[in-house]
C-alpha positions as a LaTeX table, in Angstrom:
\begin{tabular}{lrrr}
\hline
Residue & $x$ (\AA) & $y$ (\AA) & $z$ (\AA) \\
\hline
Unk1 & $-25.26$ & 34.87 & $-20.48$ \\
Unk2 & $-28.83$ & 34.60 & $-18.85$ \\
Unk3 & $-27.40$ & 32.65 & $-15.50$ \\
Unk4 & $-24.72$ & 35.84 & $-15.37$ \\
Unk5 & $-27.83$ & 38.20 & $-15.74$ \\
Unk6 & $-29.59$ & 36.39 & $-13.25$ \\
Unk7 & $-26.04$ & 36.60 & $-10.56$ \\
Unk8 & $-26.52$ & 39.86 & $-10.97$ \\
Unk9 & $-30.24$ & 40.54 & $-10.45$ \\
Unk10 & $-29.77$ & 38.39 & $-7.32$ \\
Unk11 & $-27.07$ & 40.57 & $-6.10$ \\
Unk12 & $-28.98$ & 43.80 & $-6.88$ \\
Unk13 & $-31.70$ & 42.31 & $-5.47$ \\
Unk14 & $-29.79$ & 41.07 & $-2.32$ \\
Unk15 & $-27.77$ & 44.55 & $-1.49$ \\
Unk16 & $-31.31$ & 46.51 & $-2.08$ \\
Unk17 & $-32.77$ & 44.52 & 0.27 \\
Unk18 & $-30.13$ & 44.67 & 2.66 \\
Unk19 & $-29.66$ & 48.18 & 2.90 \\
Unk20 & $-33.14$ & 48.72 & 2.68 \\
Unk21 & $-33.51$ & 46.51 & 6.22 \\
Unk22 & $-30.45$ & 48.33 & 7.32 \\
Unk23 & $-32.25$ & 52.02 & 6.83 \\
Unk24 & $-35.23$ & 50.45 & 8.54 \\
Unk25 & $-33.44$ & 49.15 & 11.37 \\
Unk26 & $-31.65$ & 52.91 & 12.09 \\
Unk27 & $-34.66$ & 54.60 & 12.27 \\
Unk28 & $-36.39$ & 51.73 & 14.11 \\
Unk29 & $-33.18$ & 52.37 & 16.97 \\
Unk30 & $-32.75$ & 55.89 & 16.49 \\
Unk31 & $-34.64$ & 58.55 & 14.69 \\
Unk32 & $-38.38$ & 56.46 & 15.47 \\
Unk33 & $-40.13$ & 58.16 & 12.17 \\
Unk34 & $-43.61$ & 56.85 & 11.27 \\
Unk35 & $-44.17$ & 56.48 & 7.64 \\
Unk36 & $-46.67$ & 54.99 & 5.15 \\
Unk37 & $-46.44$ & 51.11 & 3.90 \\
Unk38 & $-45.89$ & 51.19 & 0.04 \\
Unk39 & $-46.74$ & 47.49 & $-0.27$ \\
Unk40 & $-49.89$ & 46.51 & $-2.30$ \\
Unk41 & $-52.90$ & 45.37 & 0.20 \\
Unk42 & $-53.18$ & 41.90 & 0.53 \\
Unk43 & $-49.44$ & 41.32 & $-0.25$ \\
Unk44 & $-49.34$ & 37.77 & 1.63 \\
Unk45 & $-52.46$ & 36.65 & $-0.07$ \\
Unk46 & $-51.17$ & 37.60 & $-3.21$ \\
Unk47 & $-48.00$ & 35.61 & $-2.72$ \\
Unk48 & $-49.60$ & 32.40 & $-1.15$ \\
Unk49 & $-51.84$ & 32.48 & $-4.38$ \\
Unk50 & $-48.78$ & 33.02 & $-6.84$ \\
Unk51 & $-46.86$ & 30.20 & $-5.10$ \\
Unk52 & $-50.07$ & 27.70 & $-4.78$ \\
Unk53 & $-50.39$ & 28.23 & $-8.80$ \\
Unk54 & $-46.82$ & 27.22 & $-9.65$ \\
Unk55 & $-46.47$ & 24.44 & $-7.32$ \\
Unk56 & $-50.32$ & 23.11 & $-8.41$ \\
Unk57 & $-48.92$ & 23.60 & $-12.55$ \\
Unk58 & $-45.70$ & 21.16 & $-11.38$ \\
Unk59 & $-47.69$ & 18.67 & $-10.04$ \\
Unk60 & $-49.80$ & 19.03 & $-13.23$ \\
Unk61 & $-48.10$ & 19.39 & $-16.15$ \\
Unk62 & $-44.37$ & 19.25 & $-14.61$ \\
Unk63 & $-41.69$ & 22.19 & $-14.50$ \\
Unk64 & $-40.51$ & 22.69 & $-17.84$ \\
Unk65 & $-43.84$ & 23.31 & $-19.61$ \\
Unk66 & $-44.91$ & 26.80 & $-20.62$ \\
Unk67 & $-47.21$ & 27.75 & $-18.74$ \\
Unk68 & $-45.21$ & 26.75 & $-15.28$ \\
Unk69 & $-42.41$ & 28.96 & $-16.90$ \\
Unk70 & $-45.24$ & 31.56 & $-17.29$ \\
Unk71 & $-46.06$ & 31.12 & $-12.86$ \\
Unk72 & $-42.53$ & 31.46 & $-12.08$ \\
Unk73 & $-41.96$ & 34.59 & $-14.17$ \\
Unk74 & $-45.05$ & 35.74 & $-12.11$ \\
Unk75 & $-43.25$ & 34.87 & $-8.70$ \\
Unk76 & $-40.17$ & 36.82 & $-9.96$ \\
Unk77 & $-41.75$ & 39.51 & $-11.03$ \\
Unk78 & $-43.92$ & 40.27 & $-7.98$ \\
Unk79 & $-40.61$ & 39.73 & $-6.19$ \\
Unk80 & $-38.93$ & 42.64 & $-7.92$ \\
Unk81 & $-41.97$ & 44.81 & $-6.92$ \\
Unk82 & $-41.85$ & 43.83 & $-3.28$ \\
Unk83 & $-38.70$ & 44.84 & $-3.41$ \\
Unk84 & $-39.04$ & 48.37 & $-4.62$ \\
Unk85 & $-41.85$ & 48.39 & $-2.21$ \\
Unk86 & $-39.58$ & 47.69 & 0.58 \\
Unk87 & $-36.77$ & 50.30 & $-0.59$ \\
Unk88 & $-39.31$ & 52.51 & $-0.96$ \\
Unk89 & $-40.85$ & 52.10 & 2.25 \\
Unk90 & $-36.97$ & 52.30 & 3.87 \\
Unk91 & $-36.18$ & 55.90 & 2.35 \\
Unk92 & $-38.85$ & 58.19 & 3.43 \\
Unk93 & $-37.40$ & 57.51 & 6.83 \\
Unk94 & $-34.29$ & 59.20 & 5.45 \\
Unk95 & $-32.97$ & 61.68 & 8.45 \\
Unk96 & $-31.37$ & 64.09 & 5.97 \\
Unk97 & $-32.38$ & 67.67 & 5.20 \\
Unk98 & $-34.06$ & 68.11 & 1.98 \\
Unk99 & $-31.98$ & 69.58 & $-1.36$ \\
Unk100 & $-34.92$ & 71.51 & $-3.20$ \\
Unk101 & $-33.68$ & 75.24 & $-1.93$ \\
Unk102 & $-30.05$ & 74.23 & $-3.60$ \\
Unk103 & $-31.83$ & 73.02 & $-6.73$ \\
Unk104 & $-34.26$ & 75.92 & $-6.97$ \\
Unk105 & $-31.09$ & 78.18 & $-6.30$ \\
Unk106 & $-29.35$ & 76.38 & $-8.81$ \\
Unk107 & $-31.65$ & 76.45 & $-11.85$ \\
Unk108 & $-32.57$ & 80.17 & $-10.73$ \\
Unk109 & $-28.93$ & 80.47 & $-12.59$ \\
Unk110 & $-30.35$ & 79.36 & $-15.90$ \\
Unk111 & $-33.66$ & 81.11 & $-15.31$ \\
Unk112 & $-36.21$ & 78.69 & $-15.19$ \\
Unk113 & $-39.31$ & 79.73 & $-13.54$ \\
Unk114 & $-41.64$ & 76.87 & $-12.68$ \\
Unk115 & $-44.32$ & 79.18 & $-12.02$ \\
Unk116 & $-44.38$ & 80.78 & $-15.39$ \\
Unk117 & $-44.33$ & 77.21 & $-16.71$ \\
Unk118 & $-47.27$ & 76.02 & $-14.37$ \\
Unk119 & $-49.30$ & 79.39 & $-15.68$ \\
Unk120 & $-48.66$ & 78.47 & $-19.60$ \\
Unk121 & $-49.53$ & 75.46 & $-18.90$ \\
Unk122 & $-52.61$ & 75.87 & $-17.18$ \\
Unk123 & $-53.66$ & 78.56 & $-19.75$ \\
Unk124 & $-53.67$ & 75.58 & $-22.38$ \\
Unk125 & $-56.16$ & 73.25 & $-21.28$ \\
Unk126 & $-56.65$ & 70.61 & $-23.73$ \\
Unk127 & $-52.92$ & 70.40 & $-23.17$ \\
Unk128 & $-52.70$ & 69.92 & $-19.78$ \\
Unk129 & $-55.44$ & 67.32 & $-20.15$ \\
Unk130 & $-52.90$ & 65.38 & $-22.26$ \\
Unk131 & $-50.28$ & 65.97 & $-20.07$ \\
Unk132 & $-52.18$ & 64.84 & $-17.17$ \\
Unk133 & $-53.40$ & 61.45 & $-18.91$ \\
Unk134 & $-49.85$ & 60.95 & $-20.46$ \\
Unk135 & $-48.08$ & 60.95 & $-16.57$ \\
Unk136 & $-50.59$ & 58.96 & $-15.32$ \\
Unk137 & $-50.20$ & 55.95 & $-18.25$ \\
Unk138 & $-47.08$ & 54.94 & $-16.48$ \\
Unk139 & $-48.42$ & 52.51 & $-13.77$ \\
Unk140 & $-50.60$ & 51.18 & $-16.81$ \\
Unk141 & $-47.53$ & 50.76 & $-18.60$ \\
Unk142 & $-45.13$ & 49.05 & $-15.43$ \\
Unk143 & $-48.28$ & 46.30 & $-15.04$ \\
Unk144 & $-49.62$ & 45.73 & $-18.26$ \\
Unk145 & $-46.12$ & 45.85 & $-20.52$ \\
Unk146 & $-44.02$ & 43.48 & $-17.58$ \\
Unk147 & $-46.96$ & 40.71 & $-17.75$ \\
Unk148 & $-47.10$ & 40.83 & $-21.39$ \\
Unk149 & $-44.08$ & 40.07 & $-21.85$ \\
Unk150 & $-44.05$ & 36.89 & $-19.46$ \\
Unk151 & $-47.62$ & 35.92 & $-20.95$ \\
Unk152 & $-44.91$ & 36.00 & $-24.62$ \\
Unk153 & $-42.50$ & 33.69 & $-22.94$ \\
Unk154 & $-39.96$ & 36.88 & $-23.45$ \\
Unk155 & $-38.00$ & 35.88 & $-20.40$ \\
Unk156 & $-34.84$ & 37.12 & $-21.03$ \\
Unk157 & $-35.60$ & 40.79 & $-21.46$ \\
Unk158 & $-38.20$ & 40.70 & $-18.90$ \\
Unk159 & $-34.90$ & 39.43 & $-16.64$ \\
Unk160 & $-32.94$ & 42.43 & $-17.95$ \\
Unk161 & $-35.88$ & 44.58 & $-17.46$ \\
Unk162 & $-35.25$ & 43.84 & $-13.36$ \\
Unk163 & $-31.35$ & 44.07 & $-13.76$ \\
Unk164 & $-32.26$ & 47.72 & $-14.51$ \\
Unk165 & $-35.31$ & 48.15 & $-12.25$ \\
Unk166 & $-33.14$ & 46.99 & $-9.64$ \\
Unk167 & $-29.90$ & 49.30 & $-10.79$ \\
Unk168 & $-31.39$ & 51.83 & $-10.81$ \\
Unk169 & $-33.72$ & 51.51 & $-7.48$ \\
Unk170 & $-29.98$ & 50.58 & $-5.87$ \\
Unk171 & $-28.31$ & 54.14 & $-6.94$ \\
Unk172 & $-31.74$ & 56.63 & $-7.51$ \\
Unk173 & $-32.91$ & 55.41 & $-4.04$ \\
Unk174 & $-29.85$ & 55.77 & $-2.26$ \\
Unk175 & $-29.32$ & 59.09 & $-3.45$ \\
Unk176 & $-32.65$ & 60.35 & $-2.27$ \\
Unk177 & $-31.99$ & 58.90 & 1.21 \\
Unk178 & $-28.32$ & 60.71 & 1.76 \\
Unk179 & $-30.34$ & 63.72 & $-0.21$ \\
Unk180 & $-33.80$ & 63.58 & $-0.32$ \\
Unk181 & $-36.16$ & 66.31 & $-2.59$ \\
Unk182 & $-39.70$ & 66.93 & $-1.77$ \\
Unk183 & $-40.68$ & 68.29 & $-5.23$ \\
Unk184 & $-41.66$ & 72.41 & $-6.71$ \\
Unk185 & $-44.83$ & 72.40 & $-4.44$ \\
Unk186 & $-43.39$ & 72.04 & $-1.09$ \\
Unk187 & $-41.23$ & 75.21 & $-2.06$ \\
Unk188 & $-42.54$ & 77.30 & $-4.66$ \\
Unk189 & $-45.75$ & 78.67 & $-4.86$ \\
Unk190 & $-48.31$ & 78.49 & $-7.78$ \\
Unk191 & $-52.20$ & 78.54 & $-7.18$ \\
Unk192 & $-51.49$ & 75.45 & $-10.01$ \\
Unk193 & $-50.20$ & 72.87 & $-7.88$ \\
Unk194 & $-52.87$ & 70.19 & $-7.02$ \\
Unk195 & $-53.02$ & 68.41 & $-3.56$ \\
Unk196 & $-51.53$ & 65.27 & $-4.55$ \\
Unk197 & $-48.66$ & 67.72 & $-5.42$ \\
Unk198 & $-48.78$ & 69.29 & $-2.25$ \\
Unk199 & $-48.87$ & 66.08 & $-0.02$ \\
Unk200 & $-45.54$ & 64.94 & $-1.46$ \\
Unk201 & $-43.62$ & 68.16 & 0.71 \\
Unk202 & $-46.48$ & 67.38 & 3.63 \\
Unk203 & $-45.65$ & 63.62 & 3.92 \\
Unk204 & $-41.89$ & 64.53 & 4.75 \\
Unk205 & $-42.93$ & 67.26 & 6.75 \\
Unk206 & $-45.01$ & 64.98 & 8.84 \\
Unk207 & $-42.72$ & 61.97 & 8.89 \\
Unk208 & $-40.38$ & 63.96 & 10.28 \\
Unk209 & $-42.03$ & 65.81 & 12.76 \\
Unk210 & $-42.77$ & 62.53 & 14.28 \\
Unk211 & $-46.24$ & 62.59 & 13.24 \\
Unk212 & $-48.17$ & 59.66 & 11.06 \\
Unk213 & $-48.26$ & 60.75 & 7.74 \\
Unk214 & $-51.74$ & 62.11 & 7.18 \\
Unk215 & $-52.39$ & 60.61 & 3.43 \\
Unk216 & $-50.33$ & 57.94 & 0.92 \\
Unk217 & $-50.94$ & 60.27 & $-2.07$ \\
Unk218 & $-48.42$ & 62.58 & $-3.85$ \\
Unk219 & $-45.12$ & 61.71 & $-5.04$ \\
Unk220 & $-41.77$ & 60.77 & $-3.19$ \\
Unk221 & $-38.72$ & 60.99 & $-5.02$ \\
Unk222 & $-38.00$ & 63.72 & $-7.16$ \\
Unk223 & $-34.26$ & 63.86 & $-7.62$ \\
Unk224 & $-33.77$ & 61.36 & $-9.72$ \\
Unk225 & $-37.11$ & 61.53 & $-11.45$ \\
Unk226 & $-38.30$ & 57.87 & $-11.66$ \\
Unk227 & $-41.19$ & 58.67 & $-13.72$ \\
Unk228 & $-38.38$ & 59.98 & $-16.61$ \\
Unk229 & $-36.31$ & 56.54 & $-15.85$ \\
Unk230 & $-39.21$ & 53.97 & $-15.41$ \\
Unk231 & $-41.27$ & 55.38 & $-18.41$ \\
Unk232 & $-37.42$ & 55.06 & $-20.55$ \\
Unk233 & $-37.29$ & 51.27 & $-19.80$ \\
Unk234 & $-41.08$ & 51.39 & $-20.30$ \\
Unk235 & $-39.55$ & 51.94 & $-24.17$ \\
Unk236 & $-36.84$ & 49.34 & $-23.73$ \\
Unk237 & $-39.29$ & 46.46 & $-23.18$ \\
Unk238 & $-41.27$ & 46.83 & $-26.88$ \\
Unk239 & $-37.74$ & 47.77 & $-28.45$ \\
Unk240 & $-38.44$ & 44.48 & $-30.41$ \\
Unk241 & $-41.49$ & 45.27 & $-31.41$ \\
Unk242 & $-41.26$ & 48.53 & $-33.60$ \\
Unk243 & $-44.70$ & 50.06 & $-34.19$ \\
Unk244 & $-45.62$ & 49.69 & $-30.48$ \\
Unk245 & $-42.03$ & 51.21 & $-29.29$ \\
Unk246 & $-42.40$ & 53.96 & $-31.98$ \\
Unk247 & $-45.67$ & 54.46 & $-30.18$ \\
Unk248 & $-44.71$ & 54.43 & $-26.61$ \\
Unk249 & $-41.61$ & 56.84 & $-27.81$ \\
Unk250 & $-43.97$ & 59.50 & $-28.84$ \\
Unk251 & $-46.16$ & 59.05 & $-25.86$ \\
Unk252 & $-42.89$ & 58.87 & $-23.14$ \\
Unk253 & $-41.79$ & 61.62 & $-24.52$ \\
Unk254 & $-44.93$ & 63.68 & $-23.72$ \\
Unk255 & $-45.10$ & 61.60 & $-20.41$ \\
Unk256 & $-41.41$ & 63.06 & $-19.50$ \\
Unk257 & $-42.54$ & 67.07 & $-20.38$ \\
Unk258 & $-45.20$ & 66.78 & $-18.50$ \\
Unk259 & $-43.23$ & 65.94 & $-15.59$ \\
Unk260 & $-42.04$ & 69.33 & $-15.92$ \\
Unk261 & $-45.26$ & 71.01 & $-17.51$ \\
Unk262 & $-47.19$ & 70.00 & $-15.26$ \\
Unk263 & $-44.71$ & 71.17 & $-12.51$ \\
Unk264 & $-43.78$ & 67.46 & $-10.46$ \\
Unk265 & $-40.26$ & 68.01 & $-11.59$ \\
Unk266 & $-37.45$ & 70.25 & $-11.32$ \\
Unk267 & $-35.76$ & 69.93 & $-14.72$ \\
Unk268 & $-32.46$ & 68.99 & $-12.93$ \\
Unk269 & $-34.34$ & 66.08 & $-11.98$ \\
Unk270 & $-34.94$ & 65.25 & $-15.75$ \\
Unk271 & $-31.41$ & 65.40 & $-16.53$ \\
Unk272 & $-30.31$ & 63.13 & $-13.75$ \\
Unk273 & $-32.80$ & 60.97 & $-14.94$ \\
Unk274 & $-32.07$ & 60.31 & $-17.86$ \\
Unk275 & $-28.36$ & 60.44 & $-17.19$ \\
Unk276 & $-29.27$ & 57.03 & $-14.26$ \\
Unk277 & $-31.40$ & 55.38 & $-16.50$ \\
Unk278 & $-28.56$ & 55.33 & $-19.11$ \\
Unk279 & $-26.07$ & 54.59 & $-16.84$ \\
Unk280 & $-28.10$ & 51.27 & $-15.86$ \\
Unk281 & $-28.54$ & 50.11 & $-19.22$ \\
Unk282 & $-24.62$ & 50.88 & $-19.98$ \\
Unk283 & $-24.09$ & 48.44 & $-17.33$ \\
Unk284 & $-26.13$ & 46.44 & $-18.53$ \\
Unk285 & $-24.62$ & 45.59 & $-21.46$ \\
Unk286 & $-21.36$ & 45.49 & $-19.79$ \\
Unk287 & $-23.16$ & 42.55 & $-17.29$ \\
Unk288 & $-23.97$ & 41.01 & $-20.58$ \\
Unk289 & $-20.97$ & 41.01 & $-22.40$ \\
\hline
\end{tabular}
């Protein structure tokens, strides 16, 4: 089961990256956008170190020992993130029209008013302090819950932890590039919004007025919302462990309302999040079977 898990997280892996180089290679021919580089500084450096440890532990204590097992899981894992980093650096190039108009027109239907959520919001304060901490926990979470779980020797479900990573970076990603979103602030006003809010709609706008994008900060993607679907398989790595998931269950859960509350999300995106994440881990269990 675990070399058919690994087929397909080399696959994933594989058609990510090649459609990511493809996307890069369009706009490098055609469309000539200038956007940011989403890859951690020192990227090389980090690799050369990564791949001097795990050769140095084979020379000195051989392969199969824990602790090499440990390096390896490191490589991997810093693979899958270069990855994303690469896909992500491929789709803000996207030379498609952004969808938030049809999704504001469409939830206008069901009368949601973002606005009037931002305002409630803002009029509880020791809430949106929560809120604010909670949506912010999640790069704590993708670092500190993926390396745990090596340092525990849990290799398989840190393996089907990429297999849905990667499934869901394939589909999420390549929505937003045939329809990209910019997010509530770039096109609904509220004196709530911050700036990093605000420089998610101003990076496209830049990018594609052919103009270097004038900061890194803000969001990208908000249709799919990957904060809803990473902070989900967030939970799905402690799912052995039951007080800690029970834990990070309560806290997602605030994590994913205050992707609304605090007004990064359209609720559509929410749904669809939720709906991909679940979608990856049905098909993960169908890779498994």
């Amino acid at each position: 089961m675990r070399s058919k898990l690994n087929i397909w997280i080399f696959l994933l892996g594989g058609l990510v990256v090649l459609l990511s180089s493809t996307a890069l290679l369009i706009n490098s021919f055609i469309y000539k956008f200038l956007g940011n580089n989403y890859f951690p500084p020192n990227t090389i450096q980090i690799a050369l170190s990564l791949l001097l440890f795990y050769f140095g532990l084979i020379l000195q204590v051989g392969k199969d020992k824990h602790l090499t097992k440990i390096a390896r899981e490191l490589i991997y894992f810093f693979l899958i993130m270069c990855i994303i980093a690469l896909s992500t650096n491929a789709i803000q190039l996207t030379p498609f029209p952004p969808i938030d108009q049809q999704i504001v027109a469409f939830e206008h239907y069901f009368n949601i008013d973002i606005p009037a959520i931002l305002t409630w919001t803002h009029n509880h304060p020791k809430l949106h302090l929560i809120l604010g901490f909670t949506y912010d926990s999640l790069t704590n979470q993708m670092c500190v819950l993926p390396l745990f779980l090596i340092a525990m020797g849990r290799f398989q479900l840190i393996r089907e932890y990429y297999f849905l990573l990667l499934f869901s970076t394939l589909f999420g990603f390549g929505f937003y590039y045939f329809y990209p979103t910019t997010a509530p602030a770039s096109v609904i006003h509220s004196p709530f919004f911050t700036p990093y809010q605000i420089a998610t709609g101003l990076k496209f706008k830049e990018i594609h007025n052919h103009l270097p994008p004038s900061t890194i900060e803000g969001g990208l993607i908000a249709l799919p919302s990957f904060h809803c679907i990473w902070a989900l398989f967030s939970i799905f790595l402690v799912k052995e462990w039951p007080l800690v998931c029970a834990i990070l269950v309560g806290g997602n859960i605030i994590l994913i309302a205050s992707c609304i509350l605090l007004g990064w999300h359209y609720p559509t995106d929410i749904m669809a999040g939720f709906l991909l994440a679940g979608f990856s881990y049905v098909f993960l269990l169908w890779c498994k079977r």
